[in-house]
N, C-alpha and C positions, 0 to 999 in steps of 0.2 A: 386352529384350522391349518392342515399343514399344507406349503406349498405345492402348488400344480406343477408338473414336471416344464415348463417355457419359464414358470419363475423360477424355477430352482437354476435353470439353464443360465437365466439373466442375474442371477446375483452371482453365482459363479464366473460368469464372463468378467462381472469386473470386479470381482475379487482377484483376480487373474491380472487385469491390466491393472487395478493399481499397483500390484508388488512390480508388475514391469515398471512403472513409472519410479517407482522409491526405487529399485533393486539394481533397475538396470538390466540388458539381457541375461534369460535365463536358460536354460534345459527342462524339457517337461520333466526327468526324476526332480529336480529342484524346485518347480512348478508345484509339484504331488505334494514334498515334502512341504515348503510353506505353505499350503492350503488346506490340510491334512484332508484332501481327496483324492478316492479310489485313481488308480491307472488309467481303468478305461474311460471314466469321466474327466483328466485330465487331457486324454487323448484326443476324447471329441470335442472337448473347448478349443485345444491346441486348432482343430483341424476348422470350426465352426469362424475363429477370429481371425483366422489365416486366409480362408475363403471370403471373409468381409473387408478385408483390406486394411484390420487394423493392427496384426501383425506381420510378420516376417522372419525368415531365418536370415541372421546379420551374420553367425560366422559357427566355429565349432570351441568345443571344450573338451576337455578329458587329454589323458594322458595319450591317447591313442588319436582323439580328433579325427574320428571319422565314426561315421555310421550312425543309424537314426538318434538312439541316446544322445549323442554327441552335437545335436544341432543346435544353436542357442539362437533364441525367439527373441524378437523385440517390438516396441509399437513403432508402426511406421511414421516415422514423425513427422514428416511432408504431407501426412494426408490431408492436413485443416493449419493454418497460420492465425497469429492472432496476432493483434497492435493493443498498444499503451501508450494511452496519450495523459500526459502532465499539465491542465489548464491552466493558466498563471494570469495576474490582469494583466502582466508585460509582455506575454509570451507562451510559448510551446514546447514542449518537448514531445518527442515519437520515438517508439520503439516496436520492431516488429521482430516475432520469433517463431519457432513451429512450437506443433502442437505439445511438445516436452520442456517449453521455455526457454530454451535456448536461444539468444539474441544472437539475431541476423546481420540486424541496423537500425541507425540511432542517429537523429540527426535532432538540433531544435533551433528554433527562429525567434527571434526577439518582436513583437507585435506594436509600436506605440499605440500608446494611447489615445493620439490626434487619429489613428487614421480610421477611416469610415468602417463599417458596420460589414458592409459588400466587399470590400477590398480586404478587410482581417478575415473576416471567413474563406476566403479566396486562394490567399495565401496558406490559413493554416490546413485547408483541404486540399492544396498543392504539396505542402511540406509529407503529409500521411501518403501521399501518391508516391513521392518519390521514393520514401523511404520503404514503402513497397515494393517499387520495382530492384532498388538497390539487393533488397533482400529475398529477389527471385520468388516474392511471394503471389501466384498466380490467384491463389482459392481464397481471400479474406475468410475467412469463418465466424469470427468475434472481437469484437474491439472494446476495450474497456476504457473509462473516460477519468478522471480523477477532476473534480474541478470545485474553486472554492463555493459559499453558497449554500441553501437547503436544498435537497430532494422530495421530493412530492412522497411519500411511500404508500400511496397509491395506485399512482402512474406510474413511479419511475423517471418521471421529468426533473429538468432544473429547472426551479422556481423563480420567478422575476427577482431580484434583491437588488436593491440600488445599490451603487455603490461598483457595482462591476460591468465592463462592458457589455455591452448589447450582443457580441458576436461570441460567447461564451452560450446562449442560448441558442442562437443559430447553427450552429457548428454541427448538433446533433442529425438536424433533417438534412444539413448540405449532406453530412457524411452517409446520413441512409440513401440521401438520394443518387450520390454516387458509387457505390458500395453497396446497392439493393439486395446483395445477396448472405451478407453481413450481419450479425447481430448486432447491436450496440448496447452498450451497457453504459448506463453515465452513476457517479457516484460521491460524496463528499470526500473532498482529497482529507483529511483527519483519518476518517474512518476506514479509508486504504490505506492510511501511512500502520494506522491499531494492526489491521491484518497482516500487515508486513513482518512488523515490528514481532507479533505472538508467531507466524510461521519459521521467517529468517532472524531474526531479530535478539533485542532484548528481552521480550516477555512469550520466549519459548516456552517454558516451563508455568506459565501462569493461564488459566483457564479464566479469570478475573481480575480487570485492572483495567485504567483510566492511559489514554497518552495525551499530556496536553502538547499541542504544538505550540511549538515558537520559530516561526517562519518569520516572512513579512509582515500576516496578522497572527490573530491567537486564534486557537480553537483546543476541543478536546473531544475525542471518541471514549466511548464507555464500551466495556464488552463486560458483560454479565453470566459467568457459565458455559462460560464458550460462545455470548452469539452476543452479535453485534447489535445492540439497542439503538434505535433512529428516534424514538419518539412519537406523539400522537402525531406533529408536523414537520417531522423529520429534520428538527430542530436540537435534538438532544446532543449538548456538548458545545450549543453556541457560546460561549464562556468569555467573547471579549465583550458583551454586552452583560457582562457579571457588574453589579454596581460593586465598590471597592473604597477603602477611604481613599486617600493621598491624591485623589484628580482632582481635576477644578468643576468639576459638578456631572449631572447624573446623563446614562446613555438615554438615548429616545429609540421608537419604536424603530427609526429609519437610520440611526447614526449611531455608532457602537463609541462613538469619542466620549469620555467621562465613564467609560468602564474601567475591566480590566484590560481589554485593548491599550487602553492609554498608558500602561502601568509597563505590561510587557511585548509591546506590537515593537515590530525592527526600530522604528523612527525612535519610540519610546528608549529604547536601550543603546542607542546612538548616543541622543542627547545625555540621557544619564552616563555615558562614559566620557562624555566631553565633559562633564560637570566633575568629572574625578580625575580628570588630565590622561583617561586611559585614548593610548591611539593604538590602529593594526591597520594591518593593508590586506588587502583581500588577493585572493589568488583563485582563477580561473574562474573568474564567473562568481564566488562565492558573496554574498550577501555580504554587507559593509557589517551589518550588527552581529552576524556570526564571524567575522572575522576580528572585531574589534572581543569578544567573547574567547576566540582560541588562543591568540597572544596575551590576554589576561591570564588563562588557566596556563601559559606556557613559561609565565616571568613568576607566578608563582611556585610553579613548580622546580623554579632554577633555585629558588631562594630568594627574589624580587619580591620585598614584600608592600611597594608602593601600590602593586596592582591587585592588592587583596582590600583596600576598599568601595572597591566599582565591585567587583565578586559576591561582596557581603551584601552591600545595597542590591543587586541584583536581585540575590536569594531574597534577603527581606519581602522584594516585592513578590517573587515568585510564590513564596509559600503563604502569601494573602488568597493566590487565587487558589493553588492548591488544598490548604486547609478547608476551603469552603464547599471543595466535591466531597473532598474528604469527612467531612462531616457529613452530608448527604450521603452519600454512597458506599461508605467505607470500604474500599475496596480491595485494600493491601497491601497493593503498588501502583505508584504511578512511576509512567514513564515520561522523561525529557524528549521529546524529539522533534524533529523539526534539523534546521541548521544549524539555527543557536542549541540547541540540545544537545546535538550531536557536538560543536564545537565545546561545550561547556562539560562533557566527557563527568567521568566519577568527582571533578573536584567541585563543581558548582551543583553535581546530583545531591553529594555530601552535606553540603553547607544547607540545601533547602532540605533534606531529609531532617538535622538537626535543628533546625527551627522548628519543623514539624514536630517533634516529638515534646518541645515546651509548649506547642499552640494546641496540640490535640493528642485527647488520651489514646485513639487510636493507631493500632499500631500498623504501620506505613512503611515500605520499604522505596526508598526513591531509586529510580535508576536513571543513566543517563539511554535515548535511542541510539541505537549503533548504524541505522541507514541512510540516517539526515534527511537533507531533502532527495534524495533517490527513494525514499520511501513508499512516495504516491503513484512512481510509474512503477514498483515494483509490485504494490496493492492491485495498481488495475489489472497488469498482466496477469496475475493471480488470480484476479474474478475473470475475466476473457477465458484463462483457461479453465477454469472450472467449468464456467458454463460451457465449452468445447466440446471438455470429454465427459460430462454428463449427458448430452447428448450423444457423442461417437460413442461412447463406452458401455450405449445398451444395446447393442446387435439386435433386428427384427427379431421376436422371436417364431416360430416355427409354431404350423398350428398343431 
């Protein structure tokens, strides 16, 4: 059935803005040639998204820079802003940027744990306030949430889980209710660190593949074919509740302690480097287990080879949980990421890659993530904007 001349109108318009967005400003012959559309149908989009406010002419081109030819188009990137928020049980991170991602401002706040339910959500709805106004961002549009936990994929909600404060669920209705005019997107921080990682990341190139994190806790995102698997209760990937040999006994419905949690959660790889005499110091904020992690890969790779048996015991444990998706899901590759992923870089990728290949016939390519923990506020800016300009980027159409 072939499309009506308002669809053909709206797929064209954002076939248009997206190359604005990948390309950068353009000139409509430029416009013409990557669309491979007529003149005049470039000319009325040019003139259609120019009239909706979500283009512009930002400057000129050509050897001569002047005259209609010459004008280069671009999306108004001020028209919609969007925030990315990092949930942590300790803490907050905020980011706000316009509608082409580009970061404004960036601030985060440390939450303890003692303090009330009313005063953390308070604070961390104060922290998004300011770093709002810091970044002259008048229009909220979308806000994406990264936060640890299940998702309803129903609803869309974070689901009650023990184990994490109270004001991790609150957070969502303060910020609608202050911010009514806001989208809100909440989502499991893993499975924006997987988007991250396949857009900017390590698994560019892969349309199929696993990221286990190795943060504070464990978790793992699956993306299958390009799309990101949640599950029947939006549980898929909870992997520190994987039972596993080497713990002192099995996880419960409510306590992931005696999984793999316990094998590879921070605390877990702390102690196993104190049991190997490995120390490191952390710098700026960095997690003790991922720094205790970067100075291992850093003495080995001096020629230090007292710090290649924390490394090995690492892997060992690593590719207990890995082997076990991998046998489920077979998916390729997995990726390290998280802090410790990131700090443990191609040499501790290597060592559980090579495990992998005497534990299972299939074939597996380990990588390490290249984002670390910036992964999950760079995942949710990524859904904020998508959801953005899915919306701006289908102009009314005309009847």
């Amino acid at each position: 059935m072939p499309a009506t001349p308002s669809t053909a109108r709206a797929i064209n318009d954002r076939l248009a803005l997206r190359l604005l967005q990948q390309e950068g400003p353009l000139t409509a012959g430029q416009l013409k040639q990557l669309t491979g559309l007529s003149r005049p149908t470039v000319a009325d989009l040019v003139e259609r998204l120019t009239t909706s406010g979500l283009i512009a002419v930002v400057g000129e081109a050509g050897e001569q820079r002047r005259g209609p030819n010459a004008k280069l188009y671009g999306i108004v990137a001020d028209r919609a802003y969007l925030a990315a928020l990092d949930v942590r049980t300790e803490g907050l991170s905020v980011v706000v940027s316009d509608l082409l991602g580009r970061v404004l401002a960036e601030a985060s706040v440390p939450i303890d744990g003692a303090t009330g339910t009313g005063p953390a959500v308070e604070q961390a709805v104060a922290l998004v306030e300011r770093v709002a106004k810091e970044a002259g961002a008048d229009r909220m549009h979308t806000v994406g949430i990264g936060a640890p936990g299940l998702i309803d994929p129903a609803t869309g909600e974070l689901r009650d889980s023990s184990g994490l404060p109270e004001w991790h669920r609150r957070l969502v209705a303060a910020l609608q209710e202050r911010l009514p005019d806001a989208r809100v997107i909440v989502e499991n921080e893993t499975n924006l660190a997987a988007l991250a990682e396949q857009r900017d990341g390590a698994a560019r190139d892969r349309d199929t593949f696993v990221l286990l994190w190795l943060g504070h806790g464990t978790g793992a995102a699956v993306v299958l074919d390009g799309t990101l698997r949640r599950g029947a209760s939006g549980g898929t990937g909870e992997i520190g509740f994987l039972p596993v040999p080497g713990t002192a006994g099995l996880p419960s419905a409510t306590d992931c302690e005696g999984g793999f949690h316990s094998l590879a959660g921070a605390a877990a790889i702390a102690r196993l480097a104190g049991e190997h005499g490995a120390v490191g110091s952390a710098e700026g904020g960095e997690p003790v287990a991922a720094a205790l992690v970067r100075d291992a890969v850093a003495a080995v790779s001096s020629g230090v080879s007292d710090a290649a048996p924390f490394l090995d015991a690492l892997a060992d444990r690593l590719t207990v949980g890995v082997a076990s998706v991998v046998a489920v899901l077979d998916p390729g590759c997995v990726v390290l990421g998280g802090e410790v992923g990131q700090a443990g870089g191609a040499v501790l990728a290597g060592r559980v890659e090579q495990r992998l290949r005497r534990m299972s016939p299939l074939a597996t390519e380990v990588r390490a993530g290249v984002l670390g923990g910036g992964a999950v506020l760079r995942g949710a800016l990524l859904i904020a904007g998508d959801r953005a300009q899915d919306e701006l980027f289908a102009p009314p159409e005309r009847p």
